[in-house]
C-alpha positions in Angstrom: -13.5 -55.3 -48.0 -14.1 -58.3 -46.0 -10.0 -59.5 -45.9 -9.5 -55.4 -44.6 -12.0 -56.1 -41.9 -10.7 -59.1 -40.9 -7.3 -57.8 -41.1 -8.2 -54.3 -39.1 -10.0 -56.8 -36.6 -6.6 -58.9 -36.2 -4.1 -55.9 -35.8 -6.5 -54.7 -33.1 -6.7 -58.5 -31.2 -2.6 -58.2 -31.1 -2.6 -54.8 -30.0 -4.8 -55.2 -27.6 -3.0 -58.4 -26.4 0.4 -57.0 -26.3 -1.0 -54.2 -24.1 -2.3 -56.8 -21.4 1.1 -58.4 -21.7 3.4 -55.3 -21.1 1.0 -54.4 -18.5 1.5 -57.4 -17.0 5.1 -57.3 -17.3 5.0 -53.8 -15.7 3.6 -55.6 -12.6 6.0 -58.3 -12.4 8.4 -56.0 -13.1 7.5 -53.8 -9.8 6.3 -56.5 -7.6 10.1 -58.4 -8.6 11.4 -54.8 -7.4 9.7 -54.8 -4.4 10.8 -58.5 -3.6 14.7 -57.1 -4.6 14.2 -53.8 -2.2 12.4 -56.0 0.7 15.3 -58.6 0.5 18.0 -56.3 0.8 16.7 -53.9 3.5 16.2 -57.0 5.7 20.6 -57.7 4.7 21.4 -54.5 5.0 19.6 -55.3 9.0 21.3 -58.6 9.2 24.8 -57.0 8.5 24.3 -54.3 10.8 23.5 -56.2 13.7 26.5 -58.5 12.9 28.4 -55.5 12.7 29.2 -55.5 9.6 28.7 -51.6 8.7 30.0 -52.2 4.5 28.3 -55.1 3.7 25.0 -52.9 5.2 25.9 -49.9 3.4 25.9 -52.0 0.1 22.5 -53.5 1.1 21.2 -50.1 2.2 22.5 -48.9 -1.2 21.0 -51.5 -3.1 17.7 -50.8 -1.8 17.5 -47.7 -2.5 18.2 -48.2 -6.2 15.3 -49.9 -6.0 13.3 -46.8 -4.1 15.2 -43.9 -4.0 12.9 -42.5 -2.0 12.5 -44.4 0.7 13.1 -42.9 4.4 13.8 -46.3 5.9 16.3 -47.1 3.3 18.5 -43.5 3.5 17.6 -43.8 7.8 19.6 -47.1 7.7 22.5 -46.5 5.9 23.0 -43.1 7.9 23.1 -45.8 10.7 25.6 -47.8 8.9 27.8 -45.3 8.0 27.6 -44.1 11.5 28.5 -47.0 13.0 31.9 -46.8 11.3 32.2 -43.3 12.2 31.8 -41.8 8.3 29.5 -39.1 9.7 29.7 -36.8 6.5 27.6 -39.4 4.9 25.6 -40.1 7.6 24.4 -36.9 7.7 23.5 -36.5 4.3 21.5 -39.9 4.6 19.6 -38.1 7.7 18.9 -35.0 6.1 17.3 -36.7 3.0 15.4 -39.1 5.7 14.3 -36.1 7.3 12.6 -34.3 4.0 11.1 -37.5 2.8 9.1 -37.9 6.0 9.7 -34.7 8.3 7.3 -36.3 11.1 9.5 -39.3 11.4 11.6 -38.9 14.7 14.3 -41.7 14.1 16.3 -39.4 11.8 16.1 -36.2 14.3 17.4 -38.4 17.4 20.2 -39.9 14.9 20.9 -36.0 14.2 20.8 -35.4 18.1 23.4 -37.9 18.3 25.9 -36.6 16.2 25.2 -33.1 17.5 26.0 -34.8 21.1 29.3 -36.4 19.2 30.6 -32.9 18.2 29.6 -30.5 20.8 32.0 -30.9 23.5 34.2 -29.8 20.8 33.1 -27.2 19.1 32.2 -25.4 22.7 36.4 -25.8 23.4 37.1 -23.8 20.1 34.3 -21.5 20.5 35.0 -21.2 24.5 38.9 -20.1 23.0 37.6 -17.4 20.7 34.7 -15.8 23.0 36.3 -16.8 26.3 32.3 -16.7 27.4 30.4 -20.2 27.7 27.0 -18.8 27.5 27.9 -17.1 23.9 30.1 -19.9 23.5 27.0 -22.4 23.4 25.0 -19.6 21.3 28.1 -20.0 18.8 27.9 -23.9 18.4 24.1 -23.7 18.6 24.1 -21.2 15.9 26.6 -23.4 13.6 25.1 -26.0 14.1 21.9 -24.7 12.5 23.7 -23.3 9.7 25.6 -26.3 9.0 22.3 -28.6 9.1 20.9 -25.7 6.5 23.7 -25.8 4.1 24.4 -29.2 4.3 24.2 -29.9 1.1 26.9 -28.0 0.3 29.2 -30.2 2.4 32.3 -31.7 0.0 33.4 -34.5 1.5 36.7 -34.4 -0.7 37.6 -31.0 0.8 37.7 -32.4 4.5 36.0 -34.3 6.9 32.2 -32.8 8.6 34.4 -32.4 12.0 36.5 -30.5 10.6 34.0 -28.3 8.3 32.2 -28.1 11.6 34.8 -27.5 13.5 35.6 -24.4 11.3 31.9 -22.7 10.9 32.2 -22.6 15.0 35.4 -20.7 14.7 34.7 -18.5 11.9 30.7 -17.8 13.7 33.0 -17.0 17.3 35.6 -14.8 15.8 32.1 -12.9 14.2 30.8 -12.6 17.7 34.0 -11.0 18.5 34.3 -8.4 16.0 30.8 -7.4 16.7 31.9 -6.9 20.8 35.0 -5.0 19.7 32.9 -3.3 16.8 30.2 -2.2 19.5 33.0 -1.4 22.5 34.9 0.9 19.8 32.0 3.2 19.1 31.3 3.5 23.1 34.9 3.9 23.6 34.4 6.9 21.0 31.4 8.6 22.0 32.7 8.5 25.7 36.1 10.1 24.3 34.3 12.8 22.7 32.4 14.1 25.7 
C-alpha cells in the first residue's frame, strides 16, 4: 500500500515536471520564432533598400512562415515583387494585406499604384471598343473592381495580370456595346413600326 502511494506520488512529480518542461519548451519555441520572423523582416528591409528585390522576397517569405498572418510581412513582399515588376504576385500579397488589417492604408495606396500602372492602358483598349472616354473610364473602373473581387482567381501560369486585365476591359467594353446596339435596335424597331 505504502510502495503504491509512493509510486502514484512519483508518476505524478514526473508528470507534472514534464508538463512545466514542454511548457517551457513551447515558449522558447515561440519566442525563438519570433526572434527568426523579427530577423528576417528587418533582411527582407535591408535587401529591398539595396535593391535587391529576390533576396527580399525570400526574407519576406521566410517571415511569413513564421506568421502567416502577418500584414507587414505579405505588405512587404507585394513591395518586393513590385519592385521587379511581378505585379500578379504583388497583388495577391496586397489583397491578403488588405483582409488581415482592412484599416491599414499602406496596402490600398500600393493597390492605387498599380491601378495608376495599368490605366493609361486599359482606357486605350476600352477608348477603341466604346470610342466614348467617359464610358471608356466607367469600363476600366468597372474591371478594375471586378478584377480586385475575383482576384483570387488570377492563374498566373495562364498569362500575365496585364494581360488578364487587359482582357476583362475588353470583354466589359465590347458588353457596353452590345447593350447600346441592343437598346438602339429596339428604338430603331418601335420607330419602324409607327
Amino acid at each position: 500500500d505504502v510502495a503504491v502511494k509512493r509510486s502514484l506520488a512519483l508518476l505524478g512529480l514526473v508528470l507534472v515536471v514534464g508538463g512545466v518542461a514542454i511548457v517551457a519548451a513551447a515558449i522558447l519555441q515561440h519566442l525563438g520564432g519570433e526572434r527568426h520572423y523579427r530577423r528576417l523582416l528587418a533582411e527582407g528591409e535591408k535587401a529591398l533598400q539595396a535593391g535587391n528585390g529576390y533576396a527580399a522576397i525570400e526574407a519576406f517569405s521566410g517571415a511569413l512562415a513564421f506568421r502567416p498572418e502577418s500584414m507587414v510581412a505579405h505588405f512587404r513582399r507585394a513591395e518586393a515583387y513590385r519592385s521587379q515588376r511581378r505585379d500578379d504576385e504583388a497583388l495577391r500579397d496586397l489583397r491578403e494585406a488588405v483582409r488581415l488589417a482592412p484599416d491599414a492604408p499602406q496596402p490600398l495606396m500600393a493597390l492605387g499604384e498599380l491601378y495608376d500602372r495599368y490605366a493609361g492602358t486599359g482606357l486605350a483598349v476600352a477608348l477603341r471598343v466604346v470610342a466614348d472616354r467617359s464610358e471608356a473610364e466607367d469600363v476600366v473602373h468597372d474591371a478594375f473592381v471586378a478584377v480586385w473581387k475575383k482576384i483570387d482567381r488570377f492563374d498566373a501560369e495562364r498569362g500575365s495580370l496585364r494581360a488578364w486585365l487587359l482582357t476583362v476591359v475588353r470583354n466589359r467594353a465590347i458588353d457596353r456595346v452590345r447593350v447600346r446596339r441592343a437598346t438602339v435596335d429596339v428604338d430603331d424597331a418601335d420607330e419602324r413600326s409607327l
